[in-house]
C-alpha positions in Angstrom: -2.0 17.7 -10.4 -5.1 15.3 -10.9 -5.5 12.3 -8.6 -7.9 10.1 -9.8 -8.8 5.9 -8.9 -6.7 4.2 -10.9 -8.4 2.5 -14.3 -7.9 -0.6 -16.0 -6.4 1.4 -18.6 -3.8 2.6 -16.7 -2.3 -0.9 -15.5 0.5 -1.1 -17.8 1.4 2.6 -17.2 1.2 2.0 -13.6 3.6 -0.9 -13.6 6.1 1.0 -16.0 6.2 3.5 -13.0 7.2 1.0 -10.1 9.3 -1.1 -12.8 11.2 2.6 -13.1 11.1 3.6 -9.1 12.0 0.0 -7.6 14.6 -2.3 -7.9 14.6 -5.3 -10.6 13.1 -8.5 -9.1 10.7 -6.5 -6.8 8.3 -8.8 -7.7 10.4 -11.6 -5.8 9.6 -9.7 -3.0 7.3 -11.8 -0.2 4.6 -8.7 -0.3 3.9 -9.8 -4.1 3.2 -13.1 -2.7 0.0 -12.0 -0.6 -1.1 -10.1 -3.7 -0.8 -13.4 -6.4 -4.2 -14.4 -8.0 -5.8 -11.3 -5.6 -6.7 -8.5 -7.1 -6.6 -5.0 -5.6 -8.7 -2.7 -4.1 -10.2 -1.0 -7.0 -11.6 2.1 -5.2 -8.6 2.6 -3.2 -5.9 2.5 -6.0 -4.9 6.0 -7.0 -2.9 7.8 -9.7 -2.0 11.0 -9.8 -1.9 12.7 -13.2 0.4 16.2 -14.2 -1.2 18.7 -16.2 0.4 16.8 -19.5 -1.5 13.5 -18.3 1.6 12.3 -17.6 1.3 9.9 -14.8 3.0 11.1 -11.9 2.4 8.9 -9.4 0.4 5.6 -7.8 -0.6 3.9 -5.5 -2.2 0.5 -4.8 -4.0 -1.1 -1.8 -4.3 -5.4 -1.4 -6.5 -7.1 1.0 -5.1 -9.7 3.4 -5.7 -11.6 6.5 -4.3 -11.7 10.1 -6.0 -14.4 12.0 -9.0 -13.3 11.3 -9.0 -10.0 10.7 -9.0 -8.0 7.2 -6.5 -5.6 6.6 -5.2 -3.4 3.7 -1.5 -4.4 2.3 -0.6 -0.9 0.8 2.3 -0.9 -1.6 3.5 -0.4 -3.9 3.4 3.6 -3.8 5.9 5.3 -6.2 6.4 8.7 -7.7 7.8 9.7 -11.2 11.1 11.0 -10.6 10.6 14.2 -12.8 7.8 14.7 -9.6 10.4 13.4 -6.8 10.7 15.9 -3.5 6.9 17.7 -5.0 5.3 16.7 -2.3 2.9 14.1 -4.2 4.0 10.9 -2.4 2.8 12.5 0.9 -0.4 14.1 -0.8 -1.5 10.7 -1.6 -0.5 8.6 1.1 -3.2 10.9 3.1 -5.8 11.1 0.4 -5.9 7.4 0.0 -5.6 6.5 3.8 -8.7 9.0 4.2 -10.3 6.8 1.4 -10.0 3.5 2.9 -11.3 5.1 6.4 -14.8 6.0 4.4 -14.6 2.4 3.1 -14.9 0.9 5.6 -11.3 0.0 6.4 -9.8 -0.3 9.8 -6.0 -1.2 9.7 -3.5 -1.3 7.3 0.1 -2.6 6.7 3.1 -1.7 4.6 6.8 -3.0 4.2 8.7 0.3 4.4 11.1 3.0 5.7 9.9 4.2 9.7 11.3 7.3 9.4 8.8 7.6 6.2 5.8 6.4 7.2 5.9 7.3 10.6 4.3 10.8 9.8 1.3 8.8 8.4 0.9 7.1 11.6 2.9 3.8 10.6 4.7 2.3 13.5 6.4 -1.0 13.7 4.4 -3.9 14.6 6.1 -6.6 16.4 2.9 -8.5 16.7 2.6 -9.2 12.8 4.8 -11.8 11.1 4.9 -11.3 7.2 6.4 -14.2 5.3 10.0 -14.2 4.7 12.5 -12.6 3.5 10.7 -9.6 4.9 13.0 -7.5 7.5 10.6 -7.6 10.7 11.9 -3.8 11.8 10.3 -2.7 8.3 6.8 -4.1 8.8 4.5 -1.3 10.1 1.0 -1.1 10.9 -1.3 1.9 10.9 -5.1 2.0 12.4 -7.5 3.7 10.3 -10.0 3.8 14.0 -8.8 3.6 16.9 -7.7 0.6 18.5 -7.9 -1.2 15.0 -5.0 -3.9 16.0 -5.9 -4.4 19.4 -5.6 -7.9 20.1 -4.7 -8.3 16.0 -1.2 -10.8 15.6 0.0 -13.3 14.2 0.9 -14.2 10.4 0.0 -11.8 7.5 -1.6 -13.9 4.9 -3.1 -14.0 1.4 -6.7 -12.4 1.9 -9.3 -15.6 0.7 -13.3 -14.5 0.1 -13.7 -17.4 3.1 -11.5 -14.5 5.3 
């Protein structure tokens, strides 16, 4: 397998995979809100190619703001399900994390399983409020350096250049 950043070529492709891994609507979701009229972190989006160039996986990363801290939204993260129980999903959660650390990147935030991302150092963050409908005991944060949300709470909210 191939991971490589993710190209504008590969948008439509990319979607097709989360349209096939997550629920309809998951666009209603209030995540997708923070990432209207933002675009992602190009150098941090992944996909992961099998020896076909079949896509096989992806990942994306969104900026957004608590108080007045940056942070990375990940999400969505989704793997093929000819590729499902391979591995790959873990692979690049830790490739991509490792990226964001050498950018620059202190903290990040997902809406997701703990028992998943709790082996990528994802706990639940009680101190972070995303808009609704978002299930509170599914918000987790991760630091990228230590101590990264010290002191960090308060709403998550749709990053602005002013941020």
């Amino acid at each position: 397998m191939k991971a490589a950043t993710e190209r504008r070529e590969d948008w439509w492709e990319v979607e097709a995979l989360f349209d096939l891994c997550f629920a309809p609507g998951r666009e209603a979701l209030s995540s997708y809100r923070l990432r209207d009229g933002v675009l992602p972190i190009a150098r941090l989006c992944m996909v992961v190619r099998d020896p076909q160039s079949l896509l096989a996986a992806a990942i994306r990363f969104w900026p957004v703001s608590v108080g007045s801290a940056r942070a990375l939204l990940l999400g969505p993260i989704a793997v093929h399900p000819t590729h499902q129980g391979e591995g790959l999903g873990g692979w690049l959660m830790q490739m991509s994390l490792e990226r964001a650390r050498n950018n620059g990147w202190e903290r990040v935030l997902l809406v997701g399983d703990a028992p998943y991302y709790a082996r990528f150092g994802f706990a639940i963050n009680p101190d972070l409020v995303m808009p609704p409908p978002t299930n509170p005991e599914r918000l987790m944060s991760a630091s990228l350096v230590p101590g990264a949300w010290a002191g960090i709470s308060g709403a998550v909210e749709k990053y602005t250049a002013a941020t």
